[in-house]
C-alpha positions in Angstrom: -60.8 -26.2 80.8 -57.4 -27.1 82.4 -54.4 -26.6 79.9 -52.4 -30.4 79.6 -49.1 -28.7 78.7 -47.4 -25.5 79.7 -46.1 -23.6 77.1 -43.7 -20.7 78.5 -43.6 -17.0 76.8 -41.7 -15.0 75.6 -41.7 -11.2 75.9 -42.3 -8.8 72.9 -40.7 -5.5 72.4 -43.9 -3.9 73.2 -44.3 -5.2 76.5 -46.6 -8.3 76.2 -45.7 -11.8 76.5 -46.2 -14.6 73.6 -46.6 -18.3 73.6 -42.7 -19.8 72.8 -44.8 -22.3 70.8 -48.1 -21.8 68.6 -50.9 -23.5 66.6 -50.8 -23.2 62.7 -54.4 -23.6 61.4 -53.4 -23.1 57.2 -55.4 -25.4 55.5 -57.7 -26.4 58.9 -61.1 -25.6 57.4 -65.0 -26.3 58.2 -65.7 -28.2 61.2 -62.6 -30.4 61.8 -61.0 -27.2 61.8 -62.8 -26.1 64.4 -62.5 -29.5 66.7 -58.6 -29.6 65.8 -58.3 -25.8 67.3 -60.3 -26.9 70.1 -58.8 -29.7 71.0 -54.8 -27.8 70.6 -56.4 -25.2 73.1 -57.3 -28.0 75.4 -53.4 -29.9 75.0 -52.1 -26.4 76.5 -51.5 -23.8 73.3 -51.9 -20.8 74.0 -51.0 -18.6 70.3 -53.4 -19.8 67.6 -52.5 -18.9 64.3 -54.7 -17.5 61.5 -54.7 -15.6 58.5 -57.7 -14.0 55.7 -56.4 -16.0 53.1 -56.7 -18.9 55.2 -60.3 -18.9 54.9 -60.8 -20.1 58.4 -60.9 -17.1 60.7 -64.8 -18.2 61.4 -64.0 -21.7 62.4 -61.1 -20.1 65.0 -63.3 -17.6 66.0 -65.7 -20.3 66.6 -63.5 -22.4 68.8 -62.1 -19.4 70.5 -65.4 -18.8 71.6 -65.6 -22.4 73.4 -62.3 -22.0 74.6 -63.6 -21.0 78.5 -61.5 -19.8 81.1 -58.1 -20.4 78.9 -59.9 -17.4 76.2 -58.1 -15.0 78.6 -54.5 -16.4 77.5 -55.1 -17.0 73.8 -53.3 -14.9 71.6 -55.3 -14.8 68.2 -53.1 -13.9 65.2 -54.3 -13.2 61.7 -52.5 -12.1 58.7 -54.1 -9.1 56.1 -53.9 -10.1 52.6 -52.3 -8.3 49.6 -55.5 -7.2 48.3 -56.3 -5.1 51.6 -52.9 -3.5 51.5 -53.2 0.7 52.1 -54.2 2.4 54.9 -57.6 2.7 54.9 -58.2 -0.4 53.4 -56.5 -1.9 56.0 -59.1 -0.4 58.3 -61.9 -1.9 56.9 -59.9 -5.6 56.1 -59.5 -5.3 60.3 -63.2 -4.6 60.5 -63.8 -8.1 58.4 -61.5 -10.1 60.3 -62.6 -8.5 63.8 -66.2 -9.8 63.2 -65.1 -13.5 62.1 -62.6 -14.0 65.0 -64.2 -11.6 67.8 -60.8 -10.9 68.3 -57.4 -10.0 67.7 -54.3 -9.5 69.6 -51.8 -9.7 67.1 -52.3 -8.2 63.6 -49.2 -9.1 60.6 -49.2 -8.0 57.1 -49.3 -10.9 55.4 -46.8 -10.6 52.5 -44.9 -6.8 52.0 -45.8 -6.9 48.0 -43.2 -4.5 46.8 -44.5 -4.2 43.4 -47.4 -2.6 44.9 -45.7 -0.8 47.0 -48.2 -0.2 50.0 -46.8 -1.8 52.9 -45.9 1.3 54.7 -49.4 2.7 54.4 -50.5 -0.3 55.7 -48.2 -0.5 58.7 -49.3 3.1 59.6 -52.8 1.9 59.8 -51.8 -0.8 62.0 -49.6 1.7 64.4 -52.8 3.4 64.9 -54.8 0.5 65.7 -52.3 -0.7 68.3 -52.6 2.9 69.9 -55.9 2.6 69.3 -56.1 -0.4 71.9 -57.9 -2.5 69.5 -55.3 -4.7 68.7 -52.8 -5.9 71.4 -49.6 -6.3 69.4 -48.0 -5.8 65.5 -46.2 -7.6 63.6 -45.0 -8.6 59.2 -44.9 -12.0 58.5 -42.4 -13.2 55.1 -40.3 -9.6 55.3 -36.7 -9.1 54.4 -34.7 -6.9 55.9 -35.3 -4.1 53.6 -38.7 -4.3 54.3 -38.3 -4.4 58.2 -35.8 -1.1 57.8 -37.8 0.5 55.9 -41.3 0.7 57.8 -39.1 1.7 61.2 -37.5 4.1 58.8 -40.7 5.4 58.2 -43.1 5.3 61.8 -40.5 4.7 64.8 -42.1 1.1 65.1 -40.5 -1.9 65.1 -42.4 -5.1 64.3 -43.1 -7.4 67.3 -42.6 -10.6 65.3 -41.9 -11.2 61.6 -43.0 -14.6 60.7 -41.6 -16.3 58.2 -40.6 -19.9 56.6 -38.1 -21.3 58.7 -37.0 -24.7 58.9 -34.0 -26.8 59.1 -33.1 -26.5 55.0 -33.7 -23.1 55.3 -32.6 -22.2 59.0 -32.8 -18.0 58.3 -29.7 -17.6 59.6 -29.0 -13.6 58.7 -32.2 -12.8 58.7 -32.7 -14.0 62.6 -29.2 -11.9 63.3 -31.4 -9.3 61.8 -34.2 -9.9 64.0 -32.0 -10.3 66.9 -30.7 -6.6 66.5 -33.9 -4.5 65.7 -35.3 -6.8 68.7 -37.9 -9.1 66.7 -38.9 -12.5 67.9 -39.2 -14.8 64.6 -42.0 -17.2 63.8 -41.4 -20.4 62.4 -43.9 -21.2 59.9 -43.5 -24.6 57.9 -41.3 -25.5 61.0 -40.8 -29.0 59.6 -40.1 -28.0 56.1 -40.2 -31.6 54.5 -40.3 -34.9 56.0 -37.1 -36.4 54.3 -35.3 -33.9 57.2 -36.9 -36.4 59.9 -34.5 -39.4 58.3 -31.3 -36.8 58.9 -28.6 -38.0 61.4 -28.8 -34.9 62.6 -31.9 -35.3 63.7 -32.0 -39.6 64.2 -29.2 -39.1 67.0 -31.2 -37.2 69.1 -34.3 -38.4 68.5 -32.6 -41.4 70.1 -30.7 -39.9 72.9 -33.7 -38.2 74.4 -36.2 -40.9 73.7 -38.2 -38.6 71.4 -39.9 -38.3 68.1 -38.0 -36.6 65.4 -40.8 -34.0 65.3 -39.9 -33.3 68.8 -36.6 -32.7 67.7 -36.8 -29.8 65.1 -40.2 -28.2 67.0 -37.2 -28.0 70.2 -34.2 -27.0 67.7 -36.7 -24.3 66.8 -37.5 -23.4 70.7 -33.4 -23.1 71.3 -33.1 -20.6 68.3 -35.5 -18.5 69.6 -37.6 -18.6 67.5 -41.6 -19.4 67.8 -42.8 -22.6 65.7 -46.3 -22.9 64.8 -46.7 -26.7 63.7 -50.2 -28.0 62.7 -51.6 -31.3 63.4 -55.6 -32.3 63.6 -55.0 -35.1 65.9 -54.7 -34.8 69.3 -51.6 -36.8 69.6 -49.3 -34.8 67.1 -50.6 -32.1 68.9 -49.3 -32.7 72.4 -46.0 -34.4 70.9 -45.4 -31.2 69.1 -45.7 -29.4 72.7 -44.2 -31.4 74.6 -40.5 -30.0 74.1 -39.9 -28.4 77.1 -38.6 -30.7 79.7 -34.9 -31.9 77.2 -32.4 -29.5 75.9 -30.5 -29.9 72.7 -26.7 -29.0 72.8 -24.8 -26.5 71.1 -23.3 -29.1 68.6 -26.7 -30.9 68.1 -28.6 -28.0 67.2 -25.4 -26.7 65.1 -25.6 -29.8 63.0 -29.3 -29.0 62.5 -29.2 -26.2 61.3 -25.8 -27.2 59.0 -28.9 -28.8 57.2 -29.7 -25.5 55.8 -29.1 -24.6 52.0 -28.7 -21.5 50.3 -31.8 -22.9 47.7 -33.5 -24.2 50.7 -36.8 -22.3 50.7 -39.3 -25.1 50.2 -43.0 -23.9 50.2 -43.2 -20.1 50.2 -42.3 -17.6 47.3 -39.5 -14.8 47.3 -40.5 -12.6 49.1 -39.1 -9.7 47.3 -41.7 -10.9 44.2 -44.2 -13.1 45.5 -47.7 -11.4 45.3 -50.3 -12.8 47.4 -53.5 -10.7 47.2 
């Protein structure tokens, strides 16, 4: 299987390198979901996103499995749910999602549930599955900074990533300064936010200039943060046109007036994640 597009990596602060570009599968279910995941595999991508609550770890599993010679570069993600949060239920939630995917190389808690309380236990058991060697790399997905502070506060071990809703309304801007200082990479999930950003000047102009979709635009406004956008398409078209952002650069005043887009009410899609329970 020869990869169509070459997406470049990033380095984590563990070591290991990560796509700079990945495949969302939320809401990719049953056997589309399983041709769509093969089909991003074969465009080029490389970081193939997953989670329990997703429901789909079976069908990427499943595709993983046919993915041939490009297996060896995939970086399989998936995301424990509320409802597994504690340390040894952790454990046994890893166990599950081990068996669906056949793999995982990079294990986030999916939501830090506060209320509850029991995201440090649960980062503890993660720790020990990195040292372990049965997962590659760790990582919090939808964490504020409180959150991130306080499980290095409490192991020594910074997050790889923290992935979290990022998209031109809602551009992250102090939480990626955040990020930036404890050595984080962000994900970009939602990286589009909502379409009506696609009719933006902002984004019009250079869509224009470059000859590109304004997809193209915000999945490369995203690249030049930093930060790791995992957009989801079943066709194969949207697919390459959402990786193939790595031959034009934006500059400094076009992605400025990007992410002047943002709002202070700009989250779209996801819930506070200071009281937003997910189990």
């Amino acid at each position: 299987m020869t990869a169509d597009i070459a997406i470049p990596t990033l380095e984590l602060n563990d070591g290991t390198r990560m796509p700079a570009l990945g495949f969302g599968t939320y809401q990719l279910n049953g056997p589309t979901a399983v041709t769509a995941i093969e089909r991003a595999i074969e465009q080029g991508y490389r970081l193939i996103d997953s989670a329990v609550n997703y429901r789909n770890e079976s069908e990427v599993g499943e595709a993983v499995a046919h993915a041939g010679s490009a297996a060896d570069s995939l970086v399989v993600t998936t995301k424990i749910p509320g409802r597994d949060h504690g340390y040894d239920e952790t454990m046994r939630s890893f166990e599950g999602s081990v068996e669906r995917l056949g793999r995982i190389d990079l294990y986030l808690i999916h939501w830090p549930m506060p209320r509850h309380h029991r995201y440090v236990d649960t980062w503890r058991a993660m720790v020990e599955l990195q040292a372990q060697g049965r997962v590659r790399s760790i990582g919090v997905s939808n964490f504020t900074e409180r959150h991130l502070r306080e499980i290095v506060d409490a192991t020594g071990v910074v997050p790889a990533v923290n992935q979290v809703e990022l998209h031109s309304r809602f551009p992250q801007v102090e939480l990626r300064r955040v990020h930036d200082e404890l050595g984080i990479v962000t994900e970009s999930w939602s990286p589009f936010g909502e379409t009506r950003a696609f009719a933006e000047d902002a984004v019009t102009k250079p869509a224009r200039k470059y000859d590109r979709t304004p997809a193209q635009i915000i999945v490369r406004w995203h690249v030049q943060l930093g930060a790791v956008p995992l957009p989801k398409s079943g066709a194969e078209t949207r697919q390459r046109e959402n990786a193939d952002v790595f031959d034009f650069a934006l500059t400094e005043a076009e992605m400025a007036a990007i992410t002047s887009l943002g709002r202070p009410d700009g989250r779209l899609w996801g819930g506070d994640p200071d009281t937003n329970e997910e189990m």
